[in-house]
TITORGU-690641 format. One record per residue: residue in three letters; x, y, z of N, C-alpha, C, O in turn. Coordinates in pm, whole numbers. Each point is the difference from the previous one (the first is absolute). Layout:
BEGIN
['ALA' [X Y Z] [X Y Z] [X Y Z] [X Y Z]]
...
//
This chain:
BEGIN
['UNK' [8024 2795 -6316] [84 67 100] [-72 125 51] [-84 47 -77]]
['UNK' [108 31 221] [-109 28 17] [89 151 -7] [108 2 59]]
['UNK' [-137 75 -104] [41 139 -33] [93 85 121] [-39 20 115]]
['UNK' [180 25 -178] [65 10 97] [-12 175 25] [36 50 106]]
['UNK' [-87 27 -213] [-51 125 58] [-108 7 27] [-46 111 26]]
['UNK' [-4 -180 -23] [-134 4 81] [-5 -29 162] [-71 47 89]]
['UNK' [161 -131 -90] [20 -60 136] [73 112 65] [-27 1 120]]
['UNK' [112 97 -154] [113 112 17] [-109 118 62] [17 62 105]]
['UNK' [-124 -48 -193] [-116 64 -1] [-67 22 133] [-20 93 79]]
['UNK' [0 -202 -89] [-136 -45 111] [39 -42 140] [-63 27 102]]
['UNK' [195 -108 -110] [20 -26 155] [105 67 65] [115 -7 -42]]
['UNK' [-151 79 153] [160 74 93] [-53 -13 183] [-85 61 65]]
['UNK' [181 -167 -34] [48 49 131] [-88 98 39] [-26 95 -74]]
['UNK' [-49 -116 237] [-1 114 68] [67 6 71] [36 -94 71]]
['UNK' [14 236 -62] [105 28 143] [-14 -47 132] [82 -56 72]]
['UNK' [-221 94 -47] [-26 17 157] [-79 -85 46] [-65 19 102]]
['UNK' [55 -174 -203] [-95 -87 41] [103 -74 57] [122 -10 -20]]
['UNK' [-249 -67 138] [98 -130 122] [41 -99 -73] [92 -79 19]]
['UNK' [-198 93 -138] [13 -174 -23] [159 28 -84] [36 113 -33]]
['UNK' [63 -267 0] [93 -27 -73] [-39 11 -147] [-107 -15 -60]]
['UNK' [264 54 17] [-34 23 -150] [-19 -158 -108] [-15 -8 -122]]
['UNK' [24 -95 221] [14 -101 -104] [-182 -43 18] [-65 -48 -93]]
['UNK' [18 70 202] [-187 30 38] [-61 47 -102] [-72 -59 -80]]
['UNK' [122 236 87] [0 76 -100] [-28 -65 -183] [-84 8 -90]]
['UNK' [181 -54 111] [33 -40 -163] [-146 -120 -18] [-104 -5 -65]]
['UNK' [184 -87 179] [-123 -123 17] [-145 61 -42] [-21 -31 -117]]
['UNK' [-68 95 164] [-83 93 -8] [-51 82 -128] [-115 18 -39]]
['UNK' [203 14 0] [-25 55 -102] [-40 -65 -120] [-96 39 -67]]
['UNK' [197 -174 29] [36 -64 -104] [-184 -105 5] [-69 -29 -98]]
['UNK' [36 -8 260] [-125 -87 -7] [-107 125 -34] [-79 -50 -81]]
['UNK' [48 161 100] [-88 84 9] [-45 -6 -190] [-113 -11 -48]]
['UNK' [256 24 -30] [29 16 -113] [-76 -168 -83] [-66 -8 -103]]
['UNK' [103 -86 184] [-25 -110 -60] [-175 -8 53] [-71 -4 -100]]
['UNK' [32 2 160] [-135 -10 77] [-113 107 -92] [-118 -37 -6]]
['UNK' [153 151 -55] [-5 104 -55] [-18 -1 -125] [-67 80 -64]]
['UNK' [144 -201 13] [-58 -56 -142] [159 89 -82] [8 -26 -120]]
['UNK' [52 74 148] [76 62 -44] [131 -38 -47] [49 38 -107]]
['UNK' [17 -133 213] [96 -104 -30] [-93 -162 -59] [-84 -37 82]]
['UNK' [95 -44 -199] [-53 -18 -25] [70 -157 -12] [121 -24 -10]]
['UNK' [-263 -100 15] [84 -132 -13] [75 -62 -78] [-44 -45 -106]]
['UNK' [175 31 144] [130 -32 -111] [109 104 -39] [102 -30 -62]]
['UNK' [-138 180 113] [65 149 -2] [143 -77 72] [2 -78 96]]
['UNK' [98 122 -166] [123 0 60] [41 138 109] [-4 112 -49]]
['UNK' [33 -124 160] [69 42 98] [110 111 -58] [41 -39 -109]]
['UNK' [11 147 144] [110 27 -24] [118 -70 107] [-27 -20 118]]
['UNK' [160 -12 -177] [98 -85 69] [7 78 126] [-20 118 29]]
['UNK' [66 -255 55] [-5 80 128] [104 64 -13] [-23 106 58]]
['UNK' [159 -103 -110] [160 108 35] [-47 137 -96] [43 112 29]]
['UNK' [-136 -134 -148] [-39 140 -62] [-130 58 175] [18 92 80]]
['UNK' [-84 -151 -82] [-97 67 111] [114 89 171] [-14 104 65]]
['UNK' [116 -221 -62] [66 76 87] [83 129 -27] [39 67 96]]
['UNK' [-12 -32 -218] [52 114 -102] [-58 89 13] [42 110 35]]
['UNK' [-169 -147 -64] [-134 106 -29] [7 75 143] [31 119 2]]
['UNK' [-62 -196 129] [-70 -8 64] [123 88 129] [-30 83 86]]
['UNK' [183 -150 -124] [92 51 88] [-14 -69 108] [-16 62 105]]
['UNK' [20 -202 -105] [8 -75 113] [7 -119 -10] [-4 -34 -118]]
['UNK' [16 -67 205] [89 -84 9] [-51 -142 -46] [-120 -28 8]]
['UNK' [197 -43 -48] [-85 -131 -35] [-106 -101 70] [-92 -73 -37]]
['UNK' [171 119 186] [-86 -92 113] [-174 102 24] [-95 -35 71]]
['UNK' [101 109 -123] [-134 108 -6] [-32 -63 -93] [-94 -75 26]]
['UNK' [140 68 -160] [-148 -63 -82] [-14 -137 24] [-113 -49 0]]
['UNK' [224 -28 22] [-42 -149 -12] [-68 -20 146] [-59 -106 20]]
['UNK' [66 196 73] [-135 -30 101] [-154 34 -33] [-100 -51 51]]
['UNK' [107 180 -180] [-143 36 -81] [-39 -113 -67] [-121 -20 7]]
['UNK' [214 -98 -100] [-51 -36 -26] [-7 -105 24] [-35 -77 -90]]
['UNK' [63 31 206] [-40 -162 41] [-81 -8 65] [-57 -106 27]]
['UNK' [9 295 48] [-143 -73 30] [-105 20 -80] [-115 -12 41]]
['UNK' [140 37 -138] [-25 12 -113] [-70 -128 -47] [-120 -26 -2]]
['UNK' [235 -55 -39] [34 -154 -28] [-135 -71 132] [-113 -44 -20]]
['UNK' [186 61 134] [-110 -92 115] [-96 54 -9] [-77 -42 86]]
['UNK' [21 140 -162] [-156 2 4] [-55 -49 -152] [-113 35 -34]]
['UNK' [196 -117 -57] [-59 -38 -97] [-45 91 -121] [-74 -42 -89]]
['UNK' [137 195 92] [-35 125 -99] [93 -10 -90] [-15 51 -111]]
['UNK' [135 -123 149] [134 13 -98] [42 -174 11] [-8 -90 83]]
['UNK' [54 108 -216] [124 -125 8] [102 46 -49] [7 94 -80]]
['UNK' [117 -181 142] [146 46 -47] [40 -116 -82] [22 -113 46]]
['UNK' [-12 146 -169] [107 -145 -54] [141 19 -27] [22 97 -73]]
['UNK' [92 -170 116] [144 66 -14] [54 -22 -132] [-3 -98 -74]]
['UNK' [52 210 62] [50 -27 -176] [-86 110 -103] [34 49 -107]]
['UNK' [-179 -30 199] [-127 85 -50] [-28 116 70] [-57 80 -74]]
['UNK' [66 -60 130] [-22 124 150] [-190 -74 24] [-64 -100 -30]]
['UNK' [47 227 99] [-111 -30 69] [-152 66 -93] [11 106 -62]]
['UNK' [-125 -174 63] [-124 -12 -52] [-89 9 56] [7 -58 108]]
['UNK' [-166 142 -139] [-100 -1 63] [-86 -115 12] [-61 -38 -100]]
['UNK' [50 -13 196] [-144 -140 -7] [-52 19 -28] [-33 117 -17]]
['UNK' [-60 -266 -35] [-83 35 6] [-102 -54 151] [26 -108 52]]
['UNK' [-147 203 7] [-28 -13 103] [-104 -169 5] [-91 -46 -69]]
['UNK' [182 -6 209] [-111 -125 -1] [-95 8 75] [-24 91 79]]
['UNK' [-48 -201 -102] [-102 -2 125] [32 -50 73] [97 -76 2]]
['UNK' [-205 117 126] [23 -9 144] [-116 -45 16] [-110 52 -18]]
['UNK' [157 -205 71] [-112 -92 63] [55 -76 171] [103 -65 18]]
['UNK' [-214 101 92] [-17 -10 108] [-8 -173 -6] [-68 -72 -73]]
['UNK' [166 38 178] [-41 -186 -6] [-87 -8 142] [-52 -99 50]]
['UNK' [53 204 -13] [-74 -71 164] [-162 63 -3] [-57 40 102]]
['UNK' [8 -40 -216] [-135 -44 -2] [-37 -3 -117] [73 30 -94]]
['UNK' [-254 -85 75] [-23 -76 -96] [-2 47 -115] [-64 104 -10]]
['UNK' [141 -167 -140] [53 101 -111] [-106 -39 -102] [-11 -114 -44]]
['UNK' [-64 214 9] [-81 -18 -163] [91 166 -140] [2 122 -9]]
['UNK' [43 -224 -49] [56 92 -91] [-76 90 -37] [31 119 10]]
['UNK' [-157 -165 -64] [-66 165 -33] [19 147 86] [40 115 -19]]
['UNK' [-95 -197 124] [-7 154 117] [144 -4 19] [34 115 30]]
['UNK' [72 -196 -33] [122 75 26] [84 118 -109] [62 104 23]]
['UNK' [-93 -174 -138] [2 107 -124] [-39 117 14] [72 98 -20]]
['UNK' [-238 -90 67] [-23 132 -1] [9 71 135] [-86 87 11]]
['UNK' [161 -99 88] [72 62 90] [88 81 13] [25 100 68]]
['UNK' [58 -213 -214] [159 62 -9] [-32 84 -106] [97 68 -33]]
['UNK' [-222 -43 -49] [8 141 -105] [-9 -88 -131] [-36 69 -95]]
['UNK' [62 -228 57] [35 -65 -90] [-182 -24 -63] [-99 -39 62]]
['UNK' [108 65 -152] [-57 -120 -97] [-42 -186 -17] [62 -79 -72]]
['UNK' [-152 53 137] [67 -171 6] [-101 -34 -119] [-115 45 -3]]
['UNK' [158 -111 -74] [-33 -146 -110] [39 -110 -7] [108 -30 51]]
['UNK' [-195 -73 -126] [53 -110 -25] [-14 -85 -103] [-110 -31 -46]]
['UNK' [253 -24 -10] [-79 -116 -131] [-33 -161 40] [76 -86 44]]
['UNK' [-181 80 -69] [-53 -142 12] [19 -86 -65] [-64 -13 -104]]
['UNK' [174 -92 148] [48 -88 -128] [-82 -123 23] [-44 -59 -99]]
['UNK' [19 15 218] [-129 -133 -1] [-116 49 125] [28 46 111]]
['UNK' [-152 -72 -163] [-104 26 110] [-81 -156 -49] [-77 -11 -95]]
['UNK' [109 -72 168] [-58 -144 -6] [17 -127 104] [103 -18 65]]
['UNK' [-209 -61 -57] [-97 -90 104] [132 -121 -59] [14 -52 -111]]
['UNK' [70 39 243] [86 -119 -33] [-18 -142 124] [-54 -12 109]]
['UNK' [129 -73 -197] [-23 -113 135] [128 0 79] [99 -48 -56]]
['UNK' [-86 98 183] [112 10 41] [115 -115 34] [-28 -98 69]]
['UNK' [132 116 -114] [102 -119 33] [-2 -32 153] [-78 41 86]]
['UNK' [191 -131 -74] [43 21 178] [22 87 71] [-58 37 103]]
['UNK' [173 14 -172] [37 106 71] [-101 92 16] [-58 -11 108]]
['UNK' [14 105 -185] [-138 113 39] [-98 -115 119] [-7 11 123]]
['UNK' [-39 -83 -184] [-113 -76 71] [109 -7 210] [-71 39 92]]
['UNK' [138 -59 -75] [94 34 113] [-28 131 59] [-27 43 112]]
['UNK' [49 14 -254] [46 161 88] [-97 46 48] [5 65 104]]
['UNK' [-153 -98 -191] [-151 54 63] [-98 -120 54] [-122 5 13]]
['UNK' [245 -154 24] [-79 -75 81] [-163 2 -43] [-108 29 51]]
['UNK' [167 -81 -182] [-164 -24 -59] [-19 -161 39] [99 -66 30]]
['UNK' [-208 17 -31] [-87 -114 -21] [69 -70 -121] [46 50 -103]]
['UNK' [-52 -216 159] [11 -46 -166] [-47 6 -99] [47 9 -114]]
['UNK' [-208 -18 178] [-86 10 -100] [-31 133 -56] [-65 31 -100]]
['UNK' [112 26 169] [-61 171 -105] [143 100 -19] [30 106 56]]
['UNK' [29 -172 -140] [155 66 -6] [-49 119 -127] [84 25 -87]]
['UNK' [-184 25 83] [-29 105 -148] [76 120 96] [14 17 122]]
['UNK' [27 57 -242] [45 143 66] [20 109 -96] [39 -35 -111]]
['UNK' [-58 164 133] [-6 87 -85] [134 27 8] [58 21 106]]
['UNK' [3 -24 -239] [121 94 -5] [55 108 -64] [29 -16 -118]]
['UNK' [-12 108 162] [57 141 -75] [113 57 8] [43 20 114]]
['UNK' [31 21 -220] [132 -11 -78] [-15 126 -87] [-53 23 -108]]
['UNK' [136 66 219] [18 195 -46] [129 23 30] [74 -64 74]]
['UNK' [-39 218 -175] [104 76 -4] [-56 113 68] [-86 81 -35]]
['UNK' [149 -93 130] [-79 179 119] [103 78 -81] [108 -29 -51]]
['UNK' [-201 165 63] [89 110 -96] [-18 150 147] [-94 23 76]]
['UNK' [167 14 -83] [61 184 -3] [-33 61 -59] [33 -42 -111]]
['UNK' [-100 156 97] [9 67 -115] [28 -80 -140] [46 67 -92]]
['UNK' [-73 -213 69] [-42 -37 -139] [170 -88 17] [15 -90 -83]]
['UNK' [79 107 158] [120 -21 47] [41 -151 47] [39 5 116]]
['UNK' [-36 -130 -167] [-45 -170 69] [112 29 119] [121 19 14]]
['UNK' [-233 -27 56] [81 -56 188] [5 -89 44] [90 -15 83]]
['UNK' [-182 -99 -109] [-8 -131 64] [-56 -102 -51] [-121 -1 -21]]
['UNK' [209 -111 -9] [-136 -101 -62] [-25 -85 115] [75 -22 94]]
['UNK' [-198 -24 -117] [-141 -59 153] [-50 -53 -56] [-50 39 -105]]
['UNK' [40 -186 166] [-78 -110 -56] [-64 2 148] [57 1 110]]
['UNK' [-186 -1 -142] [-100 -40 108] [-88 -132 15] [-48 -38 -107]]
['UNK' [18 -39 219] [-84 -74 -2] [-93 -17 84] [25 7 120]]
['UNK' [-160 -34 -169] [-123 34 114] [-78 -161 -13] [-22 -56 -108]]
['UNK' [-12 -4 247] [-87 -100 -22] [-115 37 -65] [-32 113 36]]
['UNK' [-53 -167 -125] [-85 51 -85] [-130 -17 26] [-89 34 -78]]
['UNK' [65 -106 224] [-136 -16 36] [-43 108 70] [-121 17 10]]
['UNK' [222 84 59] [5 136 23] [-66 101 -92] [-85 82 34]]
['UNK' [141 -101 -164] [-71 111 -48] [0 -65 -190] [85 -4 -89]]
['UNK' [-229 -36 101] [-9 -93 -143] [-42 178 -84] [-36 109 45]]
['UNK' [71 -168 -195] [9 92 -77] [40 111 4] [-68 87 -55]]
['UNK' [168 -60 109] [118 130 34] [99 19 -144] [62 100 -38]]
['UNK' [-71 -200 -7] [53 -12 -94] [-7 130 -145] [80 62 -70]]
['UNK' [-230 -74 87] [-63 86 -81] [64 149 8] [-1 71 -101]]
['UNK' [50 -32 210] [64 154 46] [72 -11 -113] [43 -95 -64]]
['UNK' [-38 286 46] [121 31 -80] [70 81 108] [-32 105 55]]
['UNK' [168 -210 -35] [93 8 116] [148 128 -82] [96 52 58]]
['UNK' [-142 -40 -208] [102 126 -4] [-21 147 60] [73 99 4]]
['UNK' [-174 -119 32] [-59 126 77] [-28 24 141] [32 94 73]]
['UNK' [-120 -235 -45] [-55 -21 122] [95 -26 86] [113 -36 -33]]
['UNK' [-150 50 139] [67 -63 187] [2 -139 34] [-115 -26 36]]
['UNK' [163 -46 -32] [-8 -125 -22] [-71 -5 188] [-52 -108 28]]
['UNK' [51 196 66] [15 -22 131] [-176 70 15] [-87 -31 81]]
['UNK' [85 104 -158] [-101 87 -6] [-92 -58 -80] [-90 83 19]]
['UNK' [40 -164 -96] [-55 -91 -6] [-34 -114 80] [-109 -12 55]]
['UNK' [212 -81 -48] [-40 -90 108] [-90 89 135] [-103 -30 61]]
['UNK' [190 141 -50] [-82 61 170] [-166 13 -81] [-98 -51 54]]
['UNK' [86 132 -196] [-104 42 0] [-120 -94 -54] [-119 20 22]]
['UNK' [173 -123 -95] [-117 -79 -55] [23 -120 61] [-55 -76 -80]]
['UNK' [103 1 174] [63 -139 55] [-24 64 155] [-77 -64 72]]
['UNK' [119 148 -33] [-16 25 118] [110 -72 93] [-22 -31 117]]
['UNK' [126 13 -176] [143 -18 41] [71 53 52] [74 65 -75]]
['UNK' [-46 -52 220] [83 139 42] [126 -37 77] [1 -23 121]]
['UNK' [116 20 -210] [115 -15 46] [25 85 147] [-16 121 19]]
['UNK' [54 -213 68] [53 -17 151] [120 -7 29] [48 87 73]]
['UNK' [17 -174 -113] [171 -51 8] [20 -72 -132] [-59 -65 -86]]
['UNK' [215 127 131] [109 -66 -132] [72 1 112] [-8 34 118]]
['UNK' [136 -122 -251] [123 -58 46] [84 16 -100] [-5 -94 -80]]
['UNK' [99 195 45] [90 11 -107] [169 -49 19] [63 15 105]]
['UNK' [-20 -64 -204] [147 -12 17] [59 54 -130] [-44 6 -115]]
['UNK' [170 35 175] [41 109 -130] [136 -55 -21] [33 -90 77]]
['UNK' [19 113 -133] [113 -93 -77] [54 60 -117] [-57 18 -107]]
['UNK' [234 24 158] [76 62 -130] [30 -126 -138] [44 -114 -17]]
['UNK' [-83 189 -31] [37 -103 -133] [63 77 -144] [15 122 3]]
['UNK' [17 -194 -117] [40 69 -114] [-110 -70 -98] [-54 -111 -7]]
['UNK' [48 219 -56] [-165 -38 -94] [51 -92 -108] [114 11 -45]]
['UNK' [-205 -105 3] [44 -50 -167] [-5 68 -70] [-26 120 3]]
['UNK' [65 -229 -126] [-38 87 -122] [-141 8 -56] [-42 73 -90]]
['UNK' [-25 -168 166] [-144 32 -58] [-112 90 73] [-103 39 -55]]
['UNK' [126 -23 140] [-76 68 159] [47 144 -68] [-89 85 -11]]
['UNK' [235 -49 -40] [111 118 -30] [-105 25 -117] [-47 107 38]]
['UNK' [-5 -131 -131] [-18 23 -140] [-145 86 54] [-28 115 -32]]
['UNK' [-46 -197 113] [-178 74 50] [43 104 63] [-80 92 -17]]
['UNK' [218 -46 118] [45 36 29] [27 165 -7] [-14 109 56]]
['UNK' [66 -180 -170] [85 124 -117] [140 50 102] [26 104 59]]
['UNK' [23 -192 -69] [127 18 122] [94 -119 -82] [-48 -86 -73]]
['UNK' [225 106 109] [36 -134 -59] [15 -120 101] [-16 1 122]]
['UNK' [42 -82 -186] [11 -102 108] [121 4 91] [104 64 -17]]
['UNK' [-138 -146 121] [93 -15 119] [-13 141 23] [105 59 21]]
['UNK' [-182 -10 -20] [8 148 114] [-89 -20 115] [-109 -56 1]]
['UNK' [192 127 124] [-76 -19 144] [-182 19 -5] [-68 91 -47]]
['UNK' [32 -210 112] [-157 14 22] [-10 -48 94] [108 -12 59]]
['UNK' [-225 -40 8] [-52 -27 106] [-136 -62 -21] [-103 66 -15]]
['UNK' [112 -250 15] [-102 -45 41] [-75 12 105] [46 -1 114]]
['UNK' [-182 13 -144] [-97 -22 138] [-102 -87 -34] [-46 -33 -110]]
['UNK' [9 -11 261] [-106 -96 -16] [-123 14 128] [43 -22 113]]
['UNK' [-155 48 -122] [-99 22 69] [-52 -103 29] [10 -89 -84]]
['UNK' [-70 66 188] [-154 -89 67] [-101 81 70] [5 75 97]]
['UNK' [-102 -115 -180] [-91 140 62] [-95 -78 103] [-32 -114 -33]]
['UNK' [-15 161 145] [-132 -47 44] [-70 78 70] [38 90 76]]
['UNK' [-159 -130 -105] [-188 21 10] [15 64 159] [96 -22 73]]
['UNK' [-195 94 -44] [-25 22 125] [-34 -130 131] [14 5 122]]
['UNK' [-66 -124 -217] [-79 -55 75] [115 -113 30] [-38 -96 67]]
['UNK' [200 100 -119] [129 -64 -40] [8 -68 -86] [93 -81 -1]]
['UNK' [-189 85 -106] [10 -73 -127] [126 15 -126] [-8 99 -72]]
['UNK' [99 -179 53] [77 63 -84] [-62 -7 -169] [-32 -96 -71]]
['UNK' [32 239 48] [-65 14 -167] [67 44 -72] [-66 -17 -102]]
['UNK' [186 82 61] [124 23 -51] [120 -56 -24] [54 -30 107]]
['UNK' [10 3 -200] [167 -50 -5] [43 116 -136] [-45 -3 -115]]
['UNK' [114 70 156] [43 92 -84] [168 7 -10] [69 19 101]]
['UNK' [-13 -37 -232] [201 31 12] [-24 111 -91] [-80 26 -89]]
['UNK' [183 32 145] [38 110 -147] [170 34 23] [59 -25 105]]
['UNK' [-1 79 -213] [104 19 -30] [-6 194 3] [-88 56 -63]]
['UNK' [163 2 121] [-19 137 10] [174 70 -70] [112 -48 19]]
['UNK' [-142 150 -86] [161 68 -55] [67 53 109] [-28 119 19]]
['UNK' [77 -148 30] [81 52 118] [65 148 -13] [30 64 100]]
['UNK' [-7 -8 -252] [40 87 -18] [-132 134 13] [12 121 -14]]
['UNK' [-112 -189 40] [-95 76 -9] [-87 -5 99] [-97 75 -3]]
['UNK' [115 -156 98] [-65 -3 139] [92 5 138] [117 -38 -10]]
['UNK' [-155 74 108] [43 27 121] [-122 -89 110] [-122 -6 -16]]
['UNK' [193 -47 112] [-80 -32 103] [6 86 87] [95 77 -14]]
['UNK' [-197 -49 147] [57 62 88] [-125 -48 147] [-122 -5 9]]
['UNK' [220 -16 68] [-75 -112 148] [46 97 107] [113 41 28]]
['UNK' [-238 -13 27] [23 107 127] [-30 -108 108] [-111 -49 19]]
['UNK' [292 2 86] [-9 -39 90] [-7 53 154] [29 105 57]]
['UNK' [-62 -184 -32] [-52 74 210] [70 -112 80] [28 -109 -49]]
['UNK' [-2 144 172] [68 -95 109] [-87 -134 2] [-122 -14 8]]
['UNK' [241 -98 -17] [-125 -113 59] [4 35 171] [89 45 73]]
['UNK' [-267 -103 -43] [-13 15 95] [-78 -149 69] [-92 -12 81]]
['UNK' [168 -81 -145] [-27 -164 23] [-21 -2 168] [-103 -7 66]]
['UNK' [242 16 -27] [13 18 124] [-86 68 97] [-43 -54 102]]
['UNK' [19 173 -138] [-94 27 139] [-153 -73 -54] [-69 -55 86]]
['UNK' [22 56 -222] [-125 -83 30] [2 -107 22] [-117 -40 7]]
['UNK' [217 -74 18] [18 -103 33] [-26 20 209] [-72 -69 72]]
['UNK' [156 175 -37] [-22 2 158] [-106 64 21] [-40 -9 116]]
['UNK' [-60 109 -230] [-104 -7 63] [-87 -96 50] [-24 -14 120]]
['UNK' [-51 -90 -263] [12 -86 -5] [23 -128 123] [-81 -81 45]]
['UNK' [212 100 -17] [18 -97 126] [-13 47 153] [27 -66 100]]
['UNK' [-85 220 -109] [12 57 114] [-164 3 11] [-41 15 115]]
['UNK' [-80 -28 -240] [-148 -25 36] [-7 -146 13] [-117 -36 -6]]
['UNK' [193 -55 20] [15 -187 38] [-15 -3 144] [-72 -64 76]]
['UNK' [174 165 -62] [67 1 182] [-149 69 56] [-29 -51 108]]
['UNK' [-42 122 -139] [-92 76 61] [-136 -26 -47] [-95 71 31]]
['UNK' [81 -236 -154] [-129 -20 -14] [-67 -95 183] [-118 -30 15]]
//
């Protein structure tokens, strides 16, 4: 619980500021959490004691703290009052995602445990997804727990046609870039993907690598990667904690339409 003279202490109203006092409050409470100060799992003081404290009204804090809540710093459980998050990551879907460098963007730590690094014969299905040859269905496959700060975020089963990059195998992928390799010793340089993302509830066995229980919100994904030259060399799924990741897709106007009449307006004037 997070100290109620302390909080008495440290935060007051300014008089003569524009902004609202529920801003105010808003403000304060993230500065505090961001600050290292409110801490992950710290209980909240109740919101009807905070309006006591504070001399104001309920619709003032429960506007502090829901945006609170919509920015993912707090959760409210009813029956519990309200709790500090913990902070997720923030991953961009509208361009091309390598976990390492996204880890170290967001300030995180990235690792991984390597549960299989081995030369398999691919079934149908894979042999489909990377439109292999009959005859050369070999493929490297690798099978990790991406970590956070040491934290399991995602399990990723990867698969690479293996005439791409023979003896890759050999990597020690608890450390290494799986992308950063291929670019640096294969000379592989991912161009396009194609991801689909998909709410789901985790098992119990996906839950256990996890460390999450089962049936809690996740989110399958599944990649197709291809080559510059349009070769597809990737089939990658993974299962992500939903409680611990965020997407976020910065959209723009379609503008189908006018390049379509440009388009039909250099026809008219070839």
């Amino acid at each position: 619980m997070i100290d109620v003279e302390s909080f008495k202490r440290d935060f007051h109203f300014d008089p003569i500021s524009s902004s609202p006092r529920y801003l105010q409050l808003y403000s304060f409470i993230k500065h505090q959490i961001k600050a290292g100060v409110f801490k992950v799992n710290d209980q909240l003081i109740a919101e009807n004691e905070l309006c006591e404290i504070l001399n104001v009204s309920r619709t003032t804090v429960r506007l502090a703290m829901d945006q609170l809540i919509n920015e993912g710093l707090i959760v409210r459980y009813r029956g519990k009052g309200s709790f500090i998050a913990e902070e997720k990551i923030r991953r961009k879907i509208n361009y091309l995602y390598n976990f390492t460098n996204n880890m170290q963007e967001v300030g995180a730590k990235p690792s991984s445990k390597v549960l299989e690094s081995v030369v398999i014969t691919a079934d149908d299905f894979i042999a489909q997804k990377l439109a292999l040859p009959a005859e050369n269905r070999q493929v490297f496959k690798l099978m990790r727990i991406r970590c956070a700060n040491d934290n399991p975020l995602l399990f990723e089963t990867t698969y690479i046609p293996y005439y791409l990059c023979e003896g890759i195998e050999h990597n020690d992928f608890h450390k290494a870039s799986l992308y950063r390799v291929l670019t640096n010793e294969y000379s592989l340089n991912l161009f396009h993907a194609e991801e689909t993302i998909e709410a789901i509830l985790i098992e119990k066995e996906l839950a256990e690598y996890l460390d999450c229980k089962k049936k809690m919100p996740g989110y399958k994904i599944e990649r197709i990667s291809h080559l510059d030259n349009g070769y597809i060399f990737e089939y990658t799924k993974s299962v992500t904690r939903a409680d611990k990741c965020v997407f976020k897709l910065d959209l723009y106007k379609n503008n189908t339409n006018n390049i379509k009449q440009m388009e039909f307006s250099r026809l008219l004037n070839a």
